[in-house]
C-alpha positions in Angstrom: -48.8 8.6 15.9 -48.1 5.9 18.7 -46.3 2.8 17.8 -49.8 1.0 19.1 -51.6 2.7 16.5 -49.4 2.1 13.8 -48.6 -1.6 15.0 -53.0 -1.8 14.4 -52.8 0.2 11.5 -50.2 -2.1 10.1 -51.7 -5.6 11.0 -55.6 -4.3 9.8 -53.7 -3.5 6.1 -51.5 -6.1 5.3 -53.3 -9.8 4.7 -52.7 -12.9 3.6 -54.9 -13.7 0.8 -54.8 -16.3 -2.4 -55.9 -15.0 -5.5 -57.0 -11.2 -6.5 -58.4 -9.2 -3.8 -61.5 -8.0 -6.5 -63.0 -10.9 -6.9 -61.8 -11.8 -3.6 -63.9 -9.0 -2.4 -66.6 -10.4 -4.3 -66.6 -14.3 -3.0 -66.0 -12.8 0.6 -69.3 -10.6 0.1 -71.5 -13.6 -0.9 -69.6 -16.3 1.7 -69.9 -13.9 4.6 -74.1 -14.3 3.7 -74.2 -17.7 3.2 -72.3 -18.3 6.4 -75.3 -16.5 8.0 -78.2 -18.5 6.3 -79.8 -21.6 6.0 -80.1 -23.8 4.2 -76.5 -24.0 2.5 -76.7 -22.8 -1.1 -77.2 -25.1 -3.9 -76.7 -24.5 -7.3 -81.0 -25.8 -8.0 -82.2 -22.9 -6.5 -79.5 -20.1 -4.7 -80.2 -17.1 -6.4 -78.5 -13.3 -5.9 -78.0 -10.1 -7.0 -74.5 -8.5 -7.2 -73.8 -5.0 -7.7 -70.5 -3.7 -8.2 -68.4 -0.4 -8.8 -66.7 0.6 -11.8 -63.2 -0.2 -10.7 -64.4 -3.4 -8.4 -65.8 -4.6 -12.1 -62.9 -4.3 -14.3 -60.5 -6.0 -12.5 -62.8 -9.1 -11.2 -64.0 -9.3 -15.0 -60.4 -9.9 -15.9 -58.7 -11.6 -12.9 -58.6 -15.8 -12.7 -59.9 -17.6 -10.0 -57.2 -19.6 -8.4 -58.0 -23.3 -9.1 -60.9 -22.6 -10.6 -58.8 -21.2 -13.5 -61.3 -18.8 -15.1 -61.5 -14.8 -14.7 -64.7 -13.2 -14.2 -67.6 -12.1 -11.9 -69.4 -15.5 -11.8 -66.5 -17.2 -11.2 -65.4 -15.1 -8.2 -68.9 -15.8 -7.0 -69.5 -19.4 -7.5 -65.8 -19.8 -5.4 -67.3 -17.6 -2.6 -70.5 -19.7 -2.3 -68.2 -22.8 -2.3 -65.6 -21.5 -0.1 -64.9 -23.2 3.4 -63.1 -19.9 5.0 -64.7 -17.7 7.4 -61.9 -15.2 7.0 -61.2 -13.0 3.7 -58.7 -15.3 2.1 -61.8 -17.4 0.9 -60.1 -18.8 -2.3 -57.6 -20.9 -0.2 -60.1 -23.2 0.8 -63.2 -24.3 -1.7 -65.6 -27.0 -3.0 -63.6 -26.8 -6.4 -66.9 -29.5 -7.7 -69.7 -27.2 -6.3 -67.9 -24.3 -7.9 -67.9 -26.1 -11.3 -71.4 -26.9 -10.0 -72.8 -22.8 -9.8 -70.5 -21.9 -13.2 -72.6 -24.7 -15.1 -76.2 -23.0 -14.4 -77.4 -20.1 -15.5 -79.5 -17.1 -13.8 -78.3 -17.6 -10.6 -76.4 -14.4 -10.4 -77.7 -10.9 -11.5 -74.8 -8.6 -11.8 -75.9 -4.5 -11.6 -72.9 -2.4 -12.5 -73.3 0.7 -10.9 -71.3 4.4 -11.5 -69.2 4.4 -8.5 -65.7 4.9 -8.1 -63.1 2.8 -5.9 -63.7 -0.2 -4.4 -67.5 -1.4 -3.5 -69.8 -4.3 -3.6 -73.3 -5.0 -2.7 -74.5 -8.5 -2.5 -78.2 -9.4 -2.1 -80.6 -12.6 -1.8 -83.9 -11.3 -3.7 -87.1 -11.9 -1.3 -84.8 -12.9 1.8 -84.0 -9.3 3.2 -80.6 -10.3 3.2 -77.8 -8.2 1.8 -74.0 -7.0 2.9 -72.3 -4.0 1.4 -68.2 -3.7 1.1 -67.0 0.0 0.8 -63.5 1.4 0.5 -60.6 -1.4 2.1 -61.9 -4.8 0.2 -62.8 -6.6 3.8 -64.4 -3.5 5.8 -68.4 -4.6 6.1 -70.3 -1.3 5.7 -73.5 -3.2 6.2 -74.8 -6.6 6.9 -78.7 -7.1 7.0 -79.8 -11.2 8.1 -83.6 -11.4 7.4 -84.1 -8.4 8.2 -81.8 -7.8 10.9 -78.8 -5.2 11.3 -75.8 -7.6 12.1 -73.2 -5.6 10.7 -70.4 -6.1 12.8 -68.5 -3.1 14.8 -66.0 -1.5 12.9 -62.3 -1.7 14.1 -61.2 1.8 15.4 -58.0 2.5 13.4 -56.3 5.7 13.7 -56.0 8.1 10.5 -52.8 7.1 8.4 -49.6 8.4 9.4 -47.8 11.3 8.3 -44.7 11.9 6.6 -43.1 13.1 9.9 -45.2 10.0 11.8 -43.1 8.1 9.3 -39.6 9.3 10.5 -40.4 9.3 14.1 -42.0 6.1 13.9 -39.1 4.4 12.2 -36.4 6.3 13.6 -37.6 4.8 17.2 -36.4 1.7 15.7 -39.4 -0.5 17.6 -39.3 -4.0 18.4 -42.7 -4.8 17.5 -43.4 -2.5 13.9 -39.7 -4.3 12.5 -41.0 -7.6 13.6 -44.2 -6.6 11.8 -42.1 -5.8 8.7 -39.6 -9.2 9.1 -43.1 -11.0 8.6 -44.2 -9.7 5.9 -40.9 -10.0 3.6 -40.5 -14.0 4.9 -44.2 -14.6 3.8 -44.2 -13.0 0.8 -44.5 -14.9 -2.3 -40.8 -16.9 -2.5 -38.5 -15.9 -4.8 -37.7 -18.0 -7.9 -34.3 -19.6 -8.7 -32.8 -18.2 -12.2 -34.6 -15.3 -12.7 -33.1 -11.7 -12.1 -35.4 -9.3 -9.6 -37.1 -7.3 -12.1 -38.2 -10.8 -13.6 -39.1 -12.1 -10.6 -41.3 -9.5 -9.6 -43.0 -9.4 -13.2 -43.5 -13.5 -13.5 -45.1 -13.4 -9.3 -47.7 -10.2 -10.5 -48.3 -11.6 -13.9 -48.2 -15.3 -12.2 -50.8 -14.1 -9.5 -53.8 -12.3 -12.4 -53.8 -15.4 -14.6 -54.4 -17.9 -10.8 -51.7 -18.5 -9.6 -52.6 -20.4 -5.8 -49.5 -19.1 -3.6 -50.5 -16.8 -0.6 -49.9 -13.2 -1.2 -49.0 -10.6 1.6 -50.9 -8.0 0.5 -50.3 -4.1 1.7 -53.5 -1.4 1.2 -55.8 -4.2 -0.3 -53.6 -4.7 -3.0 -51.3 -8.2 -3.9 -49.2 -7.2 -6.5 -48.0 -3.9 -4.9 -47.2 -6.3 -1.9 -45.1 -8.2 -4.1 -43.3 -5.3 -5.9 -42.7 -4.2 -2.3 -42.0 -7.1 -0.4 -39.6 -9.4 -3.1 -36.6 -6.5 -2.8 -36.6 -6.5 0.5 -36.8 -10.0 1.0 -33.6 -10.1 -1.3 -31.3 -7.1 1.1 -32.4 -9.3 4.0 -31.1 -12.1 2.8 -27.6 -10.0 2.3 -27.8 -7.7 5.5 -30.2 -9.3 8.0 -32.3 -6.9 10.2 -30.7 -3.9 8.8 -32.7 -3.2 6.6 -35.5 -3.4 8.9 -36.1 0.1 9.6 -36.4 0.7 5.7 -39.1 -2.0 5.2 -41.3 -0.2 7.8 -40.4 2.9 6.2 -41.7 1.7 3.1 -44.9 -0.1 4.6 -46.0 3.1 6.3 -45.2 5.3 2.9 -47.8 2.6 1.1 -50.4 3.6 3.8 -49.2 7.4 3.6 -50.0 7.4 -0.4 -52.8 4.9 -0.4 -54.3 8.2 1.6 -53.3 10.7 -1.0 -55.0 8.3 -3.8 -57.7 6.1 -4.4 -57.1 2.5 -2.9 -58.7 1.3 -6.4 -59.1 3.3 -9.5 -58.3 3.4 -13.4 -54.4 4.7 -12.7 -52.2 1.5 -11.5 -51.0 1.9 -8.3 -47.6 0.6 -8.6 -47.0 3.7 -10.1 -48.6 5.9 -7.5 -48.0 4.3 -4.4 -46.1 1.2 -4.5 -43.1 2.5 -6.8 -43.0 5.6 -4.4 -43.2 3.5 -1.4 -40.2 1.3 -2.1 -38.4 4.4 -3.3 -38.9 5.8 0.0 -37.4 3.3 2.5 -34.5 2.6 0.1 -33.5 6.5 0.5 -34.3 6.3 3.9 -32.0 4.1 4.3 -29.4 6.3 2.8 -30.3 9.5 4.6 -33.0 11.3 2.6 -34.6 14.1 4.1 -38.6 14.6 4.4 -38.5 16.9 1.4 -36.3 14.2 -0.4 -39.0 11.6 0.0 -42.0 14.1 -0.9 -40.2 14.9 -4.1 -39.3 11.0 -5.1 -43.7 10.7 -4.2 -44.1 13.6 -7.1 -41.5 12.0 -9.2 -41.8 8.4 -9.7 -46.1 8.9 -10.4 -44.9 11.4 -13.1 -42.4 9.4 -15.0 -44.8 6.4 -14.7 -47.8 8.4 -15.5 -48.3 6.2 -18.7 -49.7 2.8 -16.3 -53.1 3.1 -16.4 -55.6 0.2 -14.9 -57.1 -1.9 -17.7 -58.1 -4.8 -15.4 -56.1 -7.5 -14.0 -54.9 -9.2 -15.9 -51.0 -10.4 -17.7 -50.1 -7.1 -18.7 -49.8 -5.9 -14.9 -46.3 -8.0 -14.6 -45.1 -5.7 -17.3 -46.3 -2.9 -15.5 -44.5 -4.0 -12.7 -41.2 -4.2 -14.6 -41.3 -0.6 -16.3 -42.2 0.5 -12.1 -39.0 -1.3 -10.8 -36.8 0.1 -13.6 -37.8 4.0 -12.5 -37.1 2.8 -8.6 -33.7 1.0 -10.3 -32.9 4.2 -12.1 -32.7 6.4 -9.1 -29.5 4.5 -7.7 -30.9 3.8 -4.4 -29.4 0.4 -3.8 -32.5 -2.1 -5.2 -30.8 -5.4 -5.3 
């Protein structure tokens, strides 16, 4: 792998967004039509059909709606409709009123739960030959019909994820551009809070960010609170050690796209135990001079002893999730801070 196509693989995975990328998936499905229609929609007479994955469903059933403050499908929805963003991070900017406005009807929205797996959403206007479909990263269009027309938009050519020796070379190089990649996303993460110890940290930002919490989240393989279990150590060691500890955040960031590969992005195991634990893992014994079969055995040995987290929707309980995953990276004596 080139450091151009990991630099592109990189930048296409980790975004900014506000709020839970579900139902953010969900209110970026019905914004992206809207944007495309006339006349705006008003809560009188817009009417649509959503249908929505297994996985997709259980966590935007339980996650909050930032300033909105309530979880759910029609929540996500009426933010979407509402929202001012032409980007995916559409809960940072919304009519909060005209929200209220949808959430106070009824039979606007038809939801159809359907028995797929992993992230995907189809949204529809009944009558209006309109309809776009998500499928597999939360923001990838698979299709996007306007009246009748085929304006879904070209997909970005990304190369396949890297390799576990991609990984070493890449990081190894020591390039300018994939360490200033990794500077930016541990100085935007969600800021650390005075007080609080690391572990507690990282549970109050994950259980902070499923109950609405409005602070912009770098997220890493679609997923917020694996960019926070990630992304709050290292901010910490680069406080202490400056760009050091560079080379072990990429290492890290690539090892989240390596695993997100090996499982589903979105499914009923949590994946801090499968990829984000194992990520972090990674770059910190890196750092310290692990070997390629070092790192495959700590990405078969942290899912095992953390084979217990399952998925049950996003909601509080994931910031204890969080803390039991830092305590098996803690336990491995790997320098987390």
């Amino acid at each position: 792998m080139t450091t151009r196509d990991a630099l592109r693989l990189l930048q296409a995975e980790i975004v900014q967004v506000v709020g839970c990328t579900e139902p953010a998936a969900i209110a970026y499905a019905l914004r992206t039509l809207v944007r495309h229609t006339q006349p705006p929609p008003s809560p009188e007479t817009f009417r649509a059909e959503l249908r929505i994955s297994v996985d997709a469903r259980r966590n935007a059933s339980t996650a909050v709606v930032p300033r909105l403050k309530q979880p759910g499908i029609h929540a996500a929805a009426a933010a979407g409709l509402a929202s001012r963003a032409d980007d995916f991070n559409v809960f940072s900017d919304f009519d909060l009123p005209l929200a209220r406005a949808f959430l106070k009807k009824e039979n606007w929205l038809t939801i159809i739960p359907v028995r797929r797996r992993g992230l995907w959403v189809h949204a529809q206007l009944p009558g209006q030959r309109t309809g776009i479909t998500l499928s597999g990263r939360h923001d990838h269009i698979e299709r996007l019909v306007i009246y009748g027309k085929d304006r879904t938009p070209p997909p970005p050519p990304l190369p396949p994820p890297p390799t576990l020796p991609d990984i070493f070379q890449l990081v190894r190089a020591r390039r300018r551009t994939l360490e200033a990649l990794a500077r930016d996303f541990i100085t935007r993460q969600v800021p650390a809070e005075k007080g609080y110890s690391l572990e507690t940290q990282i549970a109050r930002r994950v259980t902070g960010r499923m109950t609405g919490y409005t602070h912009p989240v770098m997220t890493i393989t679609g997923s917020g609170n694996q960019g926070i279990f990630i992304g709050l150590p290292y901010q910490r060691l680069h406080a202490r050690h400056g760009d050091r500890i560079l080379p072990a955040v990429v290492f890290s960031l690539l090892a989240q796209i390596h695993l997100s590969a090996r499982h589903q992005r979105l499914s009923s195991t949590c994946g801090l135990a499968t990829k984000a634990a194992p990520a972090l893992a990674a770059g910190l014994a890196y750092a310290r001079g692990a070997t390629p079969a070092e790192i495959e055995r700590l990405f078969r040995a942290i899912p095992a002893r953390l084979k217990a987290l399952t998925c049950e929707g996003a909601e509080p309980a994931c910031g204890d999730k969080a803390r039991r995953a830092y305590r098996a990276v803690a336990a491995l004596n790997l320098g987390l801070p």
